[in-house]
Gaussian input, Z-matrix of N, CA and C with variables (Angstrom, degrees):
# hf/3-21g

backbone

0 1
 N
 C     1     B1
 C     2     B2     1     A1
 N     3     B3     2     A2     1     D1
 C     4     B4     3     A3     2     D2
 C     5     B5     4     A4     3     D3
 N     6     B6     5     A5     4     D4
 C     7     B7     6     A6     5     D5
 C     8     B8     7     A7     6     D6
 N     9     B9     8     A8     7     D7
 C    10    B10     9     A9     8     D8
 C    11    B11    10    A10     9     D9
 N    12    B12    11    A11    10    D10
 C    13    B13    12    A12    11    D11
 C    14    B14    13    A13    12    D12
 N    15    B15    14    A14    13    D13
 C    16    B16    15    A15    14    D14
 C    17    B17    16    A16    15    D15
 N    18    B18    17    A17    16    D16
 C    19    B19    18    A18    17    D17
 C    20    B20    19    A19    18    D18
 N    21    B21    20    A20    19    D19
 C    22    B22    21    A21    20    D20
 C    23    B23    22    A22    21    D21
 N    24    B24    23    A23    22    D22
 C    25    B25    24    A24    23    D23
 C    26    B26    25    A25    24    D24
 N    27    B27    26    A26    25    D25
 C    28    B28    27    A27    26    D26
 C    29    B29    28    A28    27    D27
 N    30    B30    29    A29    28    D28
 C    31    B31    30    A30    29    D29
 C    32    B32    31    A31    30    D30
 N    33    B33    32    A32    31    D31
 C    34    B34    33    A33    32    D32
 C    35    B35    34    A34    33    D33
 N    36    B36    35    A35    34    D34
 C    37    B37    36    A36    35    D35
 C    38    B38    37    A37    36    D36
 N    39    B39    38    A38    37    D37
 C    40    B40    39    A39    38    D38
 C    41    B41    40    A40    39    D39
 N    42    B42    41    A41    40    D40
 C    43    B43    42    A42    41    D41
 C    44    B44    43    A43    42    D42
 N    45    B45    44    A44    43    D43
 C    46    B46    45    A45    44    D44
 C    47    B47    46    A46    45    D45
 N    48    B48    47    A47    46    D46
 C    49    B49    48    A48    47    D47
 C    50    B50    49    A49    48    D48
 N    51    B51    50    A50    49    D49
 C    52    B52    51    A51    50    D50
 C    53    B53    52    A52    51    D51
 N    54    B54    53    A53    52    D52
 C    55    B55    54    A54    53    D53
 C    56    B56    55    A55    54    D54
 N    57    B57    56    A56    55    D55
 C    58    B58    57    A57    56    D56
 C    59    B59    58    A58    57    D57
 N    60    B60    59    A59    58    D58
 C    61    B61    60    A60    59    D59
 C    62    B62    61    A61    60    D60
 N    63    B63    62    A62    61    D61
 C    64    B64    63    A63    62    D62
 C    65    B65    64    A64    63    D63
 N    66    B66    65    A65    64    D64
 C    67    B67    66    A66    65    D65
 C    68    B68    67    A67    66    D66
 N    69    B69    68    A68    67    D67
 C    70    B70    69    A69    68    D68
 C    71    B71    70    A70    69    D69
 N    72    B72    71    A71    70    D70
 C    73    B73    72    A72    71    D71
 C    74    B74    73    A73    72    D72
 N    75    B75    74    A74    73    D73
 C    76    B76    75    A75    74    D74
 C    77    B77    76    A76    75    D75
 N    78    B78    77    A77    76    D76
 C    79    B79    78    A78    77    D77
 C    80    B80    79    A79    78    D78
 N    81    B81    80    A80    79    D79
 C    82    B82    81    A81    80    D80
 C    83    B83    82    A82    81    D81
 N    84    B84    83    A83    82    D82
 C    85    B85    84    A84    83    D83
 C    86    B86    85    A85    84    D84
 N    87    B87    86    A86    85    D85
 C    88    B88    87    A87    86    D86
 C    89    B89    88    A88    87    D87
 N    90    B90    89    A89    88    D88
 C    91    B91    90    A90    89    D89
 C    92    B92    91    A91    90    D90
 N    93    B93    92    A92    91    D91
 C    94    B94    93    A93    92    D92
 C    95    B95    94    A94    93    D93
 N    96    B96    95    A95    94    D94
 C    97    B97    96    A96    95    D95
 C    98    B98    97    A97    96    D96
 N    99    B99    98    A98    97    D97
 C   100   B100    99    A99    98    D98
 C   101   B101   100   A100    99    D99
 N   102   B102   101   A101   100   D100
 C   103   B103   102   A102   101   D101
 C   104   B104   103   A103   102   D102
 N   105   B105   104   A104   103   D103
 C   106   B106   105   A105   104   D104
 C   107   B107   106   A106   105   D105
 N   108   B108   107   A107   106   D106
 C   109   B109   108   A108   107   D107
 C   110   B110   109   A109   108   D108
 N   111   B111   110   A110   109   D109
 C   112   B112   111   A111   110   D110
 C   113   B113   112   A112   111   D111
 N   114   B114   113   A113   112   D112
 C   115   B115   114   A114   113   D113
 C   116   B116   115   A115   114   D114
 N   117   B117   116   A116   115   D115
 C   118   B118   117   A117   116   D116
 C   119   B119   118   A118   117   D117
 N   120   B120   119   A119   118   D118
 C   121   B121   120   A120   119   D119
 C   122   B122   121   A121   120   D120
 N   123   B123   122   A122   121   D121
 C   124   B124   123   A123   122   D122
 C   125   B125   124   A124   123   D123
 N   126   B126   125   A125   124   D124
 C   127   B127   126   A126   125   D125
 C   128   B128   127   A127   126   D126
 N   129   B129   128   A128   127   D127
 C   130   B130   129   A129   128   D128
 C   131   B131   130   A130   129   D129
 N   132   B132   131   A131   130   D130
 C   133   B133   132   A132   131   D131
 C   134   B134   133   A133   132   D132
 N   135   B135   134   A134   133   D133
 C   136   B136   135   A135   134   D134
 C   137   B137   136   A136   135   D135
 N   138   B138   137   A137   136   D136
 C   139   B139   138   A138   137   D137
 C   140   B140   139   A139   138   D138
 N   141   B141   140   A140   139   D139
 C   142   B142   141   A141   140   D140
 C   143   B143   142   A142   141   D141
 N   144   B144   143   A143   142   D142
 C   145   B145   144   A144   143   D143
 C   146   B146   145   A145   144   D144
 N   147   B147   146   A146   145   D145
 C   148   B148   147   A147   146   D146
 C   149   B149   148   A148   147   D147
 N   150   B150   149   A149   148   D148
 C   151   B151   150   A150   149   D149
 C   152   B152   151   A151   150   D150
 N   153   B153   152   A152   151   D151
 C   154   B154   153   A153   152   D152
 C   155   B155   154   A154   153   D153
 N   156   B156   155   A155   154   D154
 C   157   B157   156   A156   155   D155
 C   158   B158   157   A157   156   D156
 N   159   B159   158   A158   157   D157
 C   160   B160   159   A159   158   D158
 C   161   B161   160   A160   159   D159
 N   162   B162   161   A161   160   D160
 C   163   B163   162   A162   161   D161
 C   164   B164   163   A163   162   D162
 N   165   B165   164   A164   163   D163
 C   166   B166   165   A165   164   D164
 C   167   B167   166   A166   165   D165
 N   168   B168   167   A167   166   D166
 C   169   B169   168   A168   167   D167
 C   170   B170   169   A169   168   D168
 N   171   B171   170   A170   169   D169
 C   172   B172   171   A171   170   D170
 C   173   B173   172   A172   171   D171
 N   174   B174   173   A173   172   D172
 C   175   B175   174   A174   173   D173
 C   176   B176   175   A175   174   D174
 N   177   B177   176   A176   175   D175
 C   178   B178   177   A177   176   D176
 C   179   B179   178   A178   177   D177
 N   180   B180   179   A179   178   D178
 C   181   B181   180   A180   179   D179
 C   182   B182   181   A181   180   D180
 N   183   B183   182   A182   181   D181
 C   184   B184   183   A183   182   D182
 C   185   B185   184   A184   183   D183
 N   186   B186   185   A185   184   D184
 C   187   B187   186   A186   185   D185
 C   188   B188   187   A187   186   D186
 N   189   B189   188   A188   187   D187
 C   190   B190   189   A189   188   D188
 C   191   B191   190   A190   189   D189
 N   192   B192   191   A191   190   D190
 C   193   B193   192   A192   191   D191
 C   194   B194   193   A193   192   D192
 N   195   B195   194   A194   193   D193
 C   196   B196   195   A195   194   D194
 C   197   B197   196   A196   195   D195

   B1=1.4500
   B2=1.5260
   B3=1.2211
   B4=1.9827
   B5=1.9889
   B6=1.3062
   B7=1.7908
   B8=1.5557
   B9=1.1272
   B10=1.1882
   B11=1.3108
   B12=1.6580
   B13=1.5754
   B14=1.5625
   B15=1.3534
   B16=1.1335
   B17=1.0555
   B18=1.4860
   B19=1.4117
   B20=1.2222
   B21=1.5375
   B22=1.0773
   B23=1.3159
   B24=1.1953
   B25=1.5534
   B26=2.0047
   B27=1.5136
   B28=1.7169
   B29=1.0822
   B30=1.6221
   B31=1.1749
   B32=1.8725
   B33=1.4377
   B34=1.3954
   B35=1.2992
   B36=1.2072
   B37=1.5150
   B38=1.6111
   B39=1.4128
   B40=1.4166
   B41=1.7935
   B42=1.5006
   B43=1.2489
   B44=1.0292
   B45=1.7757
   B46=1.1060
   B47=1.2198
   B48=1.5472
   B49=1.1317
   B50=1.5934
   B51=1.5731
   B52=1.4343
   B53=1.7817
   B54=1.4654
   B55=1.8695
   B56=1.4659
   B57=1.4568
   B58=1.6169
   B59=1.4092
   B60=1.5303
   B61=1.4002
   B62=1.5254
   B63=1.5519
   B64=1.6957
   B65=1.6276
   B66=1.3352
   B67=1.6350
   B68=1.4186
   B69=1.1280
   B70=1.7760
   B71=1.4579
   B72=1.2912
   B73=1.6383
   B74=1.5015
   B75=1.4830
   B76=1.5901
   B77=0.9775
   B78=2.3194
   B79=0.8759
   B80=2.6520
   B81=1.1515
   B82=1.8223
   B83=1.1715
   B84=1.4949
   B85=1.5767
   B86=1.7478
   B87=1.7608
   B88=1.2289
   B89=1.1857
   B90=1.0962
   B91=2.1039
   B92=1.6426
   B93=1.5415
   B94=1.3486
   B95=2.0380
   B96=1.2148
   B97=1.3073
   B98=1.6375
   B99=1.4154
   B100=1.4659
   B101=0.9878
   B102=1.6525
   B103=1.5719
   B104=1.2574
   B105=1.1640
   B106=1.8327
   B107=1.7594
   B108=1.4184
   B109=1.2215
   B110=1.0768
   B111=1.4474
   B112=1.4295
   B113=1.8474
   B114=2.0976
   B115=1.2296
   B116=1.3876
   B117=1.3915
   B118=1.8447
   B119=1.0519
   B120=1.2345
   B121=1.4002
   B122=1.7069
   B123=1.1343
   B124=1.6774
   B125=1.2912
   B126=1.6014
   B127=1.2561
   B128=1.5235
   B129=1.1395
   B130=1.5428
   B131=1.3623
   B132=1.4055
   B133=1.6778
   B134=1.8316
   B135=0.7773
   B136=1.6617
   B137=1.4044
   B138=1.6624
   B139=1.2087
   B140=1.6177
   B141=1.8090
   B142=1.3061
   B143=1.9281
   B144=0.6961
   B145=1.4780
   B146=1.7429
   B147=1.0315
   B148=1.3249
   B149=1.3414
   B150=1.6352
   B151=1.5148
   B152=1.2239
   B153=1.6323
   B154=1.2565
   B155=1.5670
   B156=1.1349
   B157=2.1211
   B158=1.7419
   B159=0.9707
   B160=1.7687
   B161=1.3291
   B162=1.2208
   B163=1.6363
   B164=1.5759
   B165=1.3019
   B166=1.7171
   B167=1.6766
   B168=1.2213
   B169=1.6145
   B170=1.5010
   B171=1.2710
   B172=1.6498
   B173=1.8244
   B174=1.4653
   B175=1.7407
   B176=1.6679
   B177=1.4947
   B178=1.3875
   B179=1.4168
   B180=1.3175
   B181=1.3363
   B182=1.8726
   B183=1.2081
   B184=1.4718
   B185=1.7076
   B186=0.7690
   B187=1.3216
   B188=1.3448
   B189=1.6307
   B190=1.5534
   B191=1.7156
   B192=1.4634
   B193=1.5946
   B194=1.9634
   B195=1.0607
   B196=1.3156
   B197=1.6869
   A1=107.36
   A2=93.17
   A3=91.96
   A4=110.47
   A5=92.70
   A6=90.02
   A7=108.91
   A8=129.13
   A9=132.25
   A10=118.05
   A11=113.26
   A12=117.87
   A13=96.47
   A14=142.34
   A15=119.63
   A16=120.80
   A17=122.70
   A18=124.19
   A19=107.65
   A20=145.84
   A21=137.40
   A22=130.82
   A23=96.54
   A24=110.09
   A25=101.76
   A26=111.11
   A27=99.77
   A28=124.69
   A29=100.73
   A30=135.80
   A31=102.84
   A32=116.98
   A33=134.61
   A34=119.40
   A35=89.10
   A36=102.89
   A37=122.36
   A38=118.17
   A39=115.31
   A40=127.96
   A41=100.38
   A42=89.90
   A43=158.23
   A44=132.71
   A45=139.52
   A46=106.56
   A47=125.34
   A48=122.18
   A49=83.45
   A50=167.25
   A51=162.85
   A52=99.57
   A53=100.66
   A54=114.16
   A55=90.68
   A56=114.99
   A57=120.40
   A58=116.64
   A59=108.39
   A60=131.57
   A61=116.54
   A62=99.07
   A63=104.21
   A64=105.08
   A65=109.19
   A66=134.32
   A67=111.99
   A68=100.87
   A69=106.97
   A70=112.07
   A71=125.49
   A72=134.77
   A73=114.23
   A74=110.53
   A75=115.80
   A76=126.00
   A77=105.61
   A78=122.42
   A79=63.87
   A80=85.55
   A81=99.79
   A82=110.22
   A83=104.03
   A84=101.75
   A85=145.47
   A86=94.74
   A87=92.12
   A88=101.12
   A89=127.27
   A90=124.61
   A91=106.96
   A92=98.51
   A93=93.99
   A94=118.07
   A95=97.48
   A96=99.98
   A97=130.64
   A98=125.33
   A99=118.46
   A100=134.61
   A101=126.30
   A102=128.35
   A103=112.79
   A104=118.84
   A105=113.13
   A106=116.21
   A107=110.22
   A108=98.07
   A109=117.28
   A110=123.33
   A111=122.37
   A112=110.23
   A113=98.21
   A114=102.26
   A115=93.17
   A116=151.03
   A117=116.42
   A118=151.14
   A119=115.89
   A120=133.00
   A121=100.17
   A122=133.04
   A123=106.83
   A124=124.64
   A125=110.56
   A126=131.96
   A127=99.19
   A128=130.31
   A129=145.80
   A130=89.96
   A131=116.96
   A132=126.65
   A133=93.35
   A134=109.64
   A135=110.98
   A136=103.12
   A137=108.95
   A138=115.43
   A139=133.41
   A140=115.71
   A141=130.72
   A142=100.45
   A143=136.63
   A144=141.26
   A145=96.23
   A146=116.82
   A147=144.65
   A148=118.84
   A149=124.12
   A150=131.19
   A151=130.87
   A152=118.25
   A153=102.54
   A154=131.64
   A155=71.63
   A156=109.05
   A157=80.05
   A158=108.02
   A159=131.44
   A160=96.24
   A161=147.65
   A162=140.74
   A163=102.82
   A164=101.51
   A165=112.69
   A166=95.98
   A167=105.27
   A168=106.65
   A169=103.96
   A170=118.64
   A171=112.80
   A172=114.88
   A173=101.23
   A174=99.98
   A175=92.67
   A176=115.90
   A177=124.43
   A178=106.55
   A179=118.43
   A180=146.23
   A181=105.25
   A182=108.12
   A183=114.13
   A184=92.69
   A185=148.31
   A186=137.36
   A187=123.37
   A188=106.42
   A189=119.06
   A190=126.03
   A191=85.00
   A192=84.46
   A193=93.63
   A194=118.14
   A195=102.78
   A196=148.15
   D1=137.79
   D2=-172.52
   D3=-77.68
   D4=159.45
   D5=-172.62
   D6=-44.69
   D7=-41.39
   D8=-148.35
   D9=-103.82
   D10=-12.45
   D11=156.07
   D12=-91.55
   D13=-10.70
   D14=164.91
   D15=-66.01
   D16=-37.13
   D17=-179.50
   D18=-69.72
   D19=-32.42
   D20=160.78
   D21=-38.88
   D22=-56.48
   D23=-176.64
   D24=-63.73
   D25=-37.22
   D26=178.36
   D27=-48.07
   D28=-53.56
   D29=-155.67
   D30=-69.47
   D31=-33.67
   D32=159.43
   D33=-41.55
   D34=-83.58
   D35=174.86
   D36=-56.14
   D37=-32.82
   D38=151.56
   D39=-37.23
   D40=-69.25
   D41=150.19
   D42=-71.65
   D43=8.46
   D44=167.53
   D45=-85.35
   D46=-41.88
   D47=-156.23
   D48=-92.25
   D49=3.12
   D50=125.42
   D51=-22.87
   D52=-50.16
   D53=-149.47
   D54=-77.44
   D55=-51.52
   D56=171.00
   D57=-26.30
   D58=-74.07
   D59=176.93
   D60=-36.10
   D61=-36.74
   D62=-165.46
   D63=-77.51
   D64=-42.51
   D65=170.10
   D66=-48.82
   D67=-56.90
   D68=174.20
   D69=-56.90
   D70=-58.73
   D71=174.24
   D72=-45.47
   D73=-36.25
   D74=-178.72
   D75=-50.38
   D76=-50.69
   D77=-107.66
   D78=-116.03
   D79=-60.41
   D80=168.75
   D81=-34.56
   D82=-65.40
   D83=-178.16
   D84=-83.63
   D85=-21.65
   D86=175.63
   D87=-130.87
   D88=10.27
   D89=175.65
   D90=83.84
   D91=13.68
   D92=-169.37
   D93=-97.75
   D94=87.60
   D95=177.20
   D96=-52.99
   D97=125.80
   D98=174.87
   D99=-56.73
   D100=133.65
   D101=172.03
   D102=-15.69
   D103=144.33
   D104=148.93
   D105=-51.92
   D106=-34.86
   D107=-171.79
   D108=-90.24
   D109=-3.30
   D110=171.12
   D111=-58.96
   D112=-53.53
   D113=-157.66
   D114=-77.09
   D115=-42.17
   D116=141.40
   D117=9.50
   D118=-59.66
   D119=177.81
   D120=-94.06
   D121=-41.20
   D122=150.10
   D123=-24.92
   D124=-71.83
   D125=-152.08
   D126=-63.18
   D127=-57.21
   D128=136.63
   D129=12.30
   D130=-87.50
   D131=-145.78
   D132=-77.79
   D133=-45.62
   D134=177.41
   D135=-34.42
   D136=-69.48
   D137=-175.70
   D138=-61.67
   D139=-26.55
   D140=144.93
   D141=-52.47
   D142=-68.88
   D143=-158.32
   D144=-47.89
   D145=-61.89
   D146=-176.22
   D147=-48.39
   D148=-50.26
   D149=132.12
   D150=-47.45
   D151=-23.82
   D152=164.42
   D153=-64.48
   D154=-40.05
   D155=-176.57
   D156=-53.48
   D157=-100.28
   D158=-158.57
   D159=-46.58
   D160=-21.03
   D161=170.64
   D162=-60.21
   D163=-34.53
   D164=-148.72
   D165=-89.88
   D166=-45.94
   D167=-173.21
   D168=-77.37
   D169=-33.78
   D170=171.85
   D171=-50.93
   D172=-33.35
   D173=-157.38
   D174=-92.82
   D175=-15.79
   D176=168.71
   D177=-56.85
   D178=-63.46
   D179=-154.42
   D180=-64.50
   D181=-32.41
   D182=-172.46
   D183=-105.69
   D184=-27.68
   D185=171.87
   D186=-60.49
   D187=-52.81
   D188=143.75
   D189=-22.61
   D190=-51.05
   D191=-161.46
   D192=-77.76
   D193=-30.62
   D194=174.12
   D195=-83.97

């Protein structure tokens, strides 16, 4: 993975797992469950995150093989 989609992908996951944290505290501390559209727009970025990943290991994966 090149330096600079690595940093993407940290830097991603940094913030998802921030938004997680905040959700969890809401949800522990005040009973306060998240929008639907919040946990959407997670799932969203999960799934962008997730293509990045799998774009990268696919073009890995065939280079290998050749």
């Amino acid at each position: 993975m090149s330096r600079n989609k690595r940093e993407q992908v940290v830097s991603h996951i940094r913030y998802l797992r921030q938004e997680l944290r905040e959700m969890h505290l809401g949800i522990k501390e005040d009973d306060l469950f998240p929008e639907p559209s919040e946990l959407r727009g997670l799932m969203a970025q999960f799934e962008a995150l997730l293509e990045l990943i799998e774009g990268n290991t696919k073009i890995q994966s065939e280079s290998e093989a050749a």
